[in-house]
N, C-alpha and C positions, 0 to 999 in steps of 0.2 A: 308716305314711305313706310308707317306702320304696319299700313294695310298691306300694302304689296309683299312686307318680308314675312306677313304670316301668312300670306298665301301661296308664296316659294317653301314655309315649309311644309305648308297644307300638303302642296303637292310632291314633295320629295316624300313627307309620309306615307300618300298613297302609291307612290312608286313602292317605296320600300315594300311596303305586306304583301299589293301587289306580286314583286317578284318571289318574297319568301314564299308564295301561294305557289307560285307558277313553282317553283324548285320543288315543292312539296306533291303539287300533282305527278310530276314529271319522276322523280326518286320512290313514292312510293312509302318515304318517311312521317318519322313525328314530324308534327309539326302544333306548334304552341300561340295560339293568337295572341297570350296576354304576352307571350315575349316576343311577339313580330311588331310592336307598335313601339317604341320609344314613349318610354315612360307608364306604359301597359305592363305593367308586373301585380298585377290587382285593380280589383273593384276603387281600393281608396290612392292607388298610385297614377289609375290613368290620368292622364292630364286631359283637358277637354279638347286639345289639337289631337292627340290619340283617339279617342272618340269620333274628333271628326272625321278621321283619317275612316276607320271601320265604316262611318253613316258612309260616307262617299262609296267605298266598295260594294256596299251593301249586304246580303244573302252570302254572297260570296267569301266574306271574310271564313264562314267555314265549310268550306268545300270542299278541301280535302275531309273532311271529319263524315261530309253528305254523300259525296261519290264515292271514297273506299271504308265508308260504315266502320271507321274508328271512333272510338270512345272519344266523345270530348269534356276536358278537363271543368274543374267546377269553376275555377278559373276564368277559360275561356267562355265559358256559360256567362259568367257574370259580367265580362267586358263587353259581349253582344249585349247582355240586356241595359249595361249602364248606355252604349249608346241609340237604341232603341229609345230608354226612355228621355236622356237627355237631347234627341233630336227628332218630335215627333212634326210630323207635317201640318202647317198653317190650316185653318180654314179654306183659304184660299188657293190652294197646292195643287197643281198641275195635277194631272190624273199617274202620267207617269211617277211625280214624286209620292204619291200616297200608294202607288201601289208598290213604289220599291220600299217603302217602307214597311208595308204588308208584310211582304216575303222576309225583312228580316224579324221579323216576327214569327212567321212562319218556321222559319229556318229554327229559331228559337225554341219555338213548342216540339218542333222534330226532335230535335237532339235533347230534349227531357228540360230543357232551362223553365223559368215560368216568367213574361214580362211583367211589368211593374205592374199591381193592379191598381195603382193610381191613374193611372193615364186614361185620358178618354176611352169609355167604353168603345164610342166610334171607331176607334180605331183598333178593334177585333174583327170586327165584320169587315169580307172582302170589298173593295168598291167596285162599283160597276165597270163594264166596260162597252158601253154603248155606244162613247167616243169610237173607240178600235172597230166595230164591226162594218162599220159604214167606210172606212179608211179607203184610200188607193193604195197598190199594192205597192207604190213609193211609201208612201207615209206607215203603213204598217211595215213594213222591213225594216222604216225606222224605228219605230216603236218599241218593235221587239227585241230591235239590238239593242236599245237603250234598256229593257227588262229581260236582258239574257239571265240575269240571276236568277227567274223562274224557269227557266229549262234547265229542271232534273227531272229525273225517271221518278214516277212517279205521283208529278205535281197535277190537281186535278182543279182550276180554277176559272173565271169568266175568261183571261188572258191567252191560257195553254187551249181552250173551248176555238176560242179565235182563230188560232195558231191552225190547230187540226183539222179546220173545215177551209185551209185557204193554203194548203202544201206550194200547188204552182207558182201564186203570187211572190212567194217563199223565195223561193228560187228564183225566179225573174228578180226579186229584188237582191239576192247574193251577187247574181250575176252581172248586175247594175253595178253596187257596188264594188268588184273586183275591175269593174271597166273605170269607174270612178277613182278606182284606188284608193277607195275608203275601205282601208284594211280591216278600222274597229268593228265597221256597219258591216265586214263581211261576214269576219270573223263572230259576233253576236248571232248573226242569220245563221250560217254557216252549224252556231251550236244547237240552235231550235230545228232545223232540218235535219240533225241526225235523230231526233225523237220522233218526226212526222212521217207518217204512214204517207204513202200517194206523191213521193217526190221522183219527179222524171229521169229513169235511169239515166238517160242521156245527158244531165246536171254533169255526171264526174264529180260528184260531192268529193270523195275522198284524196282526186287529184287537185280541187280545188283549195281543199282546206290546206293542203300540202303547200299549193305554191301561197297564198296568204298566210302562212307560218313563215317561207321565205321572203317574203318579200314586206312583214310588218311587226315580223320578231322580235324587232329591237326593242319594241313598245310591250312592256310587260303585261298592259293591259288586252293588247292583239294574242299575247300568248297563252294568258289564263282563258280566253273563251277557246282560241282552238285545241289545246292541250285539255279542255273539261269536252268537247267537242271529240274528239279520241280517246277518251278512257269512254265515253258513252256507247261508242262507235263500235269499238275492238272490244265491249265486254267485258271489262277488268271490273274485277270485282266493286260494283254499285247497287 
């Protein structure tokens, strides 16, 4: 039972920032990471459910800060790096988990923070992606949806390498997904196809991302990738 109620509030916390995110892309405002997390008021307030709340988002916890190139506070610097370093990936860590881990690191180094330099050196150097290249264009559409936090303008890795020599799979797999009504896996695809050169005009990207906003919006997680998916899109300042 213990288990279960900290994982109802696991997930109420990643709901929460979640939407603070989504309200923050969408408005155009401050927006503050150490006060979107409950109990995130500092490096020594987070509590380690806050933390986990940020690891589960990933990169994304600052994306307003990444897409409209506001200053981010030393604060919020420090709440990414506490949980960077208080949740780094296993040895044995799926490739997807070590490399969402990557980016917030990434994200990290971007916006001037410095990670712990206790932590495994390993864990500066990007990991390979030899797994993804070999992919079907099923299982890479997953993939990617699952490291949507690496599609920003910009990012230049084995991942995004992937991404931009494989546009049409791209889109066959959005398209999939949209029939599937897997709105996250759209909505993920959906944000890496607005970065990819060589996507088939005939996609309707921007009528699709449209109706996978109505039709998955409820889920704040469906609306942070299509609303980062439209500030990319339409050019506002990133």
């Amino acid at each position: 039972m213990e288990q279960s109620g900290t994982s109802t509030r696991l997930a109420d916390a990643v709901q929460g920032l979640t939407s603070e995110l989504v309200s923050a892309l969408r408005s155009g405002g401050p927006f503050g990471l150490a006060g979107s997390v409950p109990g995130a008021d500092g490096p020594e307030a987070a509590d380690r459910l806050a933390l986990a709340a940020v690891r589960v988002v990933g990169a994304d916890a600052v994306l307003p800060s990444v897409l409209r190139r506001t200053p981010t506070g030393p604060g919020d610097l420090a709440v990414l790096g506490a949980a960077v370093h208080a949740y780094p990936p296993p040895s044995d860590a799926s490739p997807t988990s070590a490399w969402s881990h990557w980016a917030m690191r990434r994200a990290l180094s971007r916006l001037g923070g410095t990670p712990d330099t206790s932590a495994d050196a390993t864990h500066d150097a990007a990991p390979r992606a030899a797994w993804l290249e070999g992919a079907t264009w099923q299982s890479l559409t997953h993939q990617l949806a699952v490291l949507a936090p690496l599609a920003v303008p910009g990012e230049d890795c084995a991942v995004t390498r992937v991404a931009r020599e494989r546009p049409v799979d791209v889109a066959r797999g959005f398209v999939r997904a949209v029939r599937r009504r897997d709105w996250l896996q759209a909505a993920g695809a959906g944000r890496w196809l607005v970065l990819l050169d060589g996507v088939p005009d005939t996609l309707g990207l921007e009528a699709g991302l449209a109706f996978v906003a109505q039709m998955g919006g409820t889920d704040p997680r469906v609306a942070l990738q299509v609303e980062a998916a439209r500030l990319m899109r339409t050019g506002a300042p990133v």
